[in-house]
C-alpha positions as CSV (number, residue, x, y, z in Angstrom):
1,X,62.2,-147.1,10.1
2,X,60.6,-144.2,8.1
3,X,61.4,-144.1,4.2
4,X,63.7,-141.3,3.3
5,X,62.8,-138.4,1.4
6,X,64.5,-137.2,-1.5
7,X,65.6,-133.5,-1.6
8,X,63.3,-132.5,-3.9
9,X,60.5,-133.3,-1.5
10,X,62.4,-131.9,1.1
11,X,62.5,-128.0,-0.1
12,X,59.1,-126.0,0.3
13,X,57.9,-124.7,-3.1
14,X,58.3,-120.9,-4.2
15,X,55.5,-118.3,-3.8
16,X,54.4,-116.6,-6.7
17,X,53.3,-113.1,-5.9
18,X,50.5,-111.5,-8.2
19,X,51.3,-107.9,-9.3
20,X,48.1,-105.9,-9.7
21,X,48.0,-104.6,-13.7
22,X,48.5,-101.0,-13.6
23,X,45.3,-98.2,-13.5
24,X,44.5,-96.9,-16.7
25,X,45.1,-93.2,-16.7
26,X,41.9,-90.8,-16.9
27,X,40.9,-89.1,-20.4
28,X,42.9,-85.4,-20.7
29,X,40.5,-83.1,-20.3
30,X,40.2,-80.6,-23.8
31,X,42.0,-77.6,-23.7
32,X,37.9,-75.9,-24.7
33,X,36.9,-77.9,-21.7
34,X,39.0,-76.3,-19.4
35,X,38.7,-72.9,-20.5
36,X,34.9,-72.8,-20.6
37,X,34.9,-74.1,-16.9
38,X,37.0,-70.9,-16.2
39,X,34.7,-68.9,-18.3
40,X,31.3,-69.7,-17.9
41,X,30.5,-67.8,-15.4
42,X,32.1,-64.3,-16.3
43,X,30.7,-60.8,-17.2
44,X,34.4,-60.2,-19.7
45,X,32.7,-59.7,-23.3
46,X,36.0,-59.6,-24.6
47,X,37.5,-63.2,-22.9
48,X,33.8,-64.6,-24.4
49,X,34.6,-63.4,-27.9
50,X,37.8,-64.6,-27.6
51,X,36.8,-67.8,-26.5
52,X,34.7,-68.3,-30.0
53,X,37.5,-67.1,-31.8
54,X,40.0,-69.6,-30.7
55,X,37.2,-72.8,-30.2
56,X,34.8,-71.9,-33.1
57,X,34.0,-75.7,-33.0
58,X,33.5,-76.0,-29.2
59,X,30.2,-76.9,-28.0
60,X,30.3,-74.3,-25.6
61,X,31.5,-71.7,-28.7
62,X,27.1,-71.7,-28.6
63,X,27.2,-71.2,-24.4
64,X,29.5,-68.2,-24.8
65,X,27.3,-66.5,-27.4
66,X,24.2,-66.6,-25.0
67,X,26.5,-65.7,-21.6
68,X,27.5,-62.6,-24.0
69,X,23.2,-61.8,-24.7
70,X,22.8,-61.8,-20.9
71,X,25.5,-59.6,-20.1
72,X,24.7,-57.2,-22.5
73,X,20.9,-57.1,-21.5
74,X,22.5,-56.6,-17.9
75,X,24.8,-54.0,-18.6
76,X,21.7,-51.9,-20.4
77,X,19.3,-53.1,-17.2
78,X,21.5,-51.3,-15.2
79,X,22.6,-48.1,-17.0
80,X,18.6,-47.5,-16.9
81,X,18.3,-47.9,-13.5
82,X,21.2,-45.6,-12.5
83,X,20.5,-42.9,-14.9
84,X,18.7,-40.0,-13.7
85,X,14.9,-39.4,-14.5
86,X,14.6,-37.0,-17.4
87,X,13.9,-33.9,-16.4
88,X,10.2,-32.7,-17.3
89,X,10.1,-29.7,-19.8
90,X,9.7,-26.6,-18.7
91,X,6.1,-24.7,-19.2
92,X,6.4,-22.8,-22.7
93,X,6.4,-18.6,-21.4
94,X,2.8,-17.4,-22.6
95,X,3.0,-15.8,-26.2
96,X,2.1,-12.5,-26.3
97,X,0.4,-11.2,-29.5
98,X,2.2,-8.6,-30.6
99,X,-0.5,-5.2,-31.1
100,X,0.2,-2.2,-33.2
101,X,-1.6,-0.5,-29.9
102,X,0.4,-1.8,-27.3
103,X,2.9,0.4,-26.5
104,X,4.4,3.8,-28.3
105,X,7.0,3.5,-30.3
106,X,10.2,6.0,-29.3
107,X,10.2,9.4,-29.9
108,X,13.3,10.3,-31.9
109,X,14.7,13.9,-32.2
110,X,13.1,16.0,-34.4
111,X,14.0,20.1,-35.4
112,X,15.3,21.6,-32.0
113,X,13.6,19.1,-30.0
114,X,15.2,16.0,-28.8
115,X,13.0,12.4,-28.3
116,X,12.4,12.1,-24.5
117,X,10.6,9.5,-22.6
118,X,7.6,7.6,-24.4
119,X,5.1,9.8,-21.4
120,X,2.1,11.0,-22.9
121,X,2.2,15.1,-22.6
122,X,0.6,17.8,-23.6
123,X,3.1,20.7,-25.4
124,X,3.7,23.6,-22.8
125,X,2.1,26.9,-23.5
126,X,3.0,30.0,-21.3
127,X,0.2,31.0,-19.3
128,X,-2.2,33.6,-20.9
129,X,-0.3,33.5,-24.2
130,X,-2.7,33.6,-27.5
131,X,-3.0,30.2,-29.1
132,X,-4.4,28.3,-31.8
133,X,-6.5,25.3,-32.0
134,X,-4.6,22.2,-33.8
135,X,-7.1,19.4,-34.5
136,X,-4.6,16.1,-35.3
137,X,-6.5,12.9,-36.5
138,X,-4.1,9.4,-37.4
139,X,-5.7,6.8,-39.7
140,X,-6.2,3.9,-39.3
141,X,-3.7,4.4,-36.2
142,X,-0.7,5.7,-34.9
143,X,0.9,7.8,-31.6
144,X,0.9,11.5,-32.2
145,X,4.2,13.1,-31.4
146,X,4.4,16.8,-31.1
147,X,7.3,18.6,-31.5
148,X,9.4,15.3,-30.2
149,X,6.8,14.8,-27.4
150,X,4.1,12.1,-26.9
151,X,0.6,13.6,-26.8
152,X,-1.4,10.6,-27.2
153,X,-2.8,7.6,-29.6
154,X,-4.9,8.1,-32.3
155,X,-7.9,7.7,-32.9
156,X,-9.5,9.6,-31.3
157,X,-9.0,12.6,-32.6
158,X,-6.4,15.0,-30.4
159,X,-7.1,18.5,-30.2
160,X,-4.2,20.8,-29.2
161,X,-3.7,24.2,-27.9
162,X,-0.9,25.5,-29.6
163,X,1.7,28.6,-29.9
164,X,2.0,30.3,-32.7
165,X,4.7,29.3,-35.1
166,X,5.6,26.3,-36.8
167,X,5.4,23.0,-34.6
168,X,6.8,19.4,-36.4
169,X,4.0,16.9,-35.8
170,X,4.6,12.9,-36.3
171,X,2.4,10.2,-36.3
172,X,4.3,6.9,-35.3
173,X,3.3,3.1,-36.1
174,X,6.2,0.6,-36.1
175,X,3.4,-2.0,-38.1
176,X,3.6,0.5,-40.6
177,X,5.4,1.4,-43.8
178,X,7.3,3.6,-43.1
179,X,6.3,3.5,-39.9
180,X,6.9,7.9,-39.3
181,X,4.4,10.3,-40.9
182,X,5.3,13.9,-40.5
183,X,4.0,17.4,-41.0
184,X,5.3,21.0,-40.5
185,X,2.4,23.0,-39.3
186,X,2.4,26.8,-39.3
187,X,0.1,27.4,-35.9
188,X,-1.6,31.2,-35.9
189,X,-3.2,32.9,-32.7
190,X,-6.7,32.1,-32.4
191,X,-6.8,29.8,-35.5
192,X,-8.2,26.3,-36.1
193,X,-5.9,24.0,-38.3
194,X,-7.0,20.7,-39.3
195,X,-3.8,18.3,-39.4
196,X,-5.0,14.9,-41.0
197,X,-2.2,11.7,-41.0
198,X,-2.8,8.6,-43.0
199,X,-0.4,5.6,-43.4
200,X,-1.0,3.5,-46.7
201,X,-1.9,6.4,-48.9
């Protein structure tokens, strides 16, 4: 006969189950961190500054200040390859030295005779009519106007054929001063009258 077994033996033993301990949780990840991941790659001045404003101790505070260098240098690349070639200067107009012979100046109204067109002329004389011989000499220079009209420059010396009477005779040079020198002349037939002009006396 087998020997009996108390109950003790009888019952099977418990199992102890193992609980695994729990995982530790990872670091949180700094707020400066974060917002320089976000950051680091944007061409915002503004959000950079603002980001060394708020982290001045970051170590990325440094990273923003050279992102901001490159996109300044980028923004000035770019403005002076989109702006338009300058223009180059126009050629200056030739100067043109200004001459005391160039040209005329205007004839202005003078006794009964009004100033007409700077034309060089000769006064009119009626055909076959007695005259007299004016002989008109401008120093150092001037445009001989007689009786409002424009005989000539001079020198040379102009030689007129006049009426008889009294003629108004001018001798103009706007380099001058004054730039008019006049003369009444009393013209007789067949007579020779000597009519010298001088500026500067």
């Amino acid at each position: 006969m087998p020997p009996a077994t108390s109950a003790s033996e009888q019952q099977p033993s418990p199992v102890t189950e193992t609980v695994p301990p729990p995982k530790p949780k990872p670091p949180a990840i700094p707020e400066d961190e974060r917002r320089w991941a976000a950051l680091r790659d944007t061409d915002s001045i503004d959000e950079l500054r603002a980001f060394r404003r708020r982290f001045p101790q970051s170590r990325h505070a440094q990273d923003a200040a050279v992102r901001i260098a490159q996109v300044m240098r980028q923004s000035r690349e770019n403005a002076r390859e989109t702006a338009p070639a300058p223009k180059p200067p126009a050629p200056a107009a030739p100067s043109i030295a200004k001459s005391t012979q160039s040209q005329p100046p205007r004839a202005e109204a003078s006794g009964a005779a009004a100033a007409g067109p700077a034309v060089e002329s000769k006064p009119s004389t009626p055909a076959g009519a007695a005259t007299g011989t004016v002989h008109i000499r401008v120093q150092p220079f001037g445009y001989v106007y007689v009786d409002g009209a424009l005989v000539g420059p001079s020198p040379p010396s102009r030689e007129l054929k006049l009426s008889p009477g009294r003629h108004h005779i001018e001798a103009r040079n706007d380099q001058e001063n004054p730039p008019v020198i006049r003369r009444e002349v009393d013209v007789t037939a067949s007579g020779s009258t000597e009519v010298p002009l001088r500026f500067r006396e």
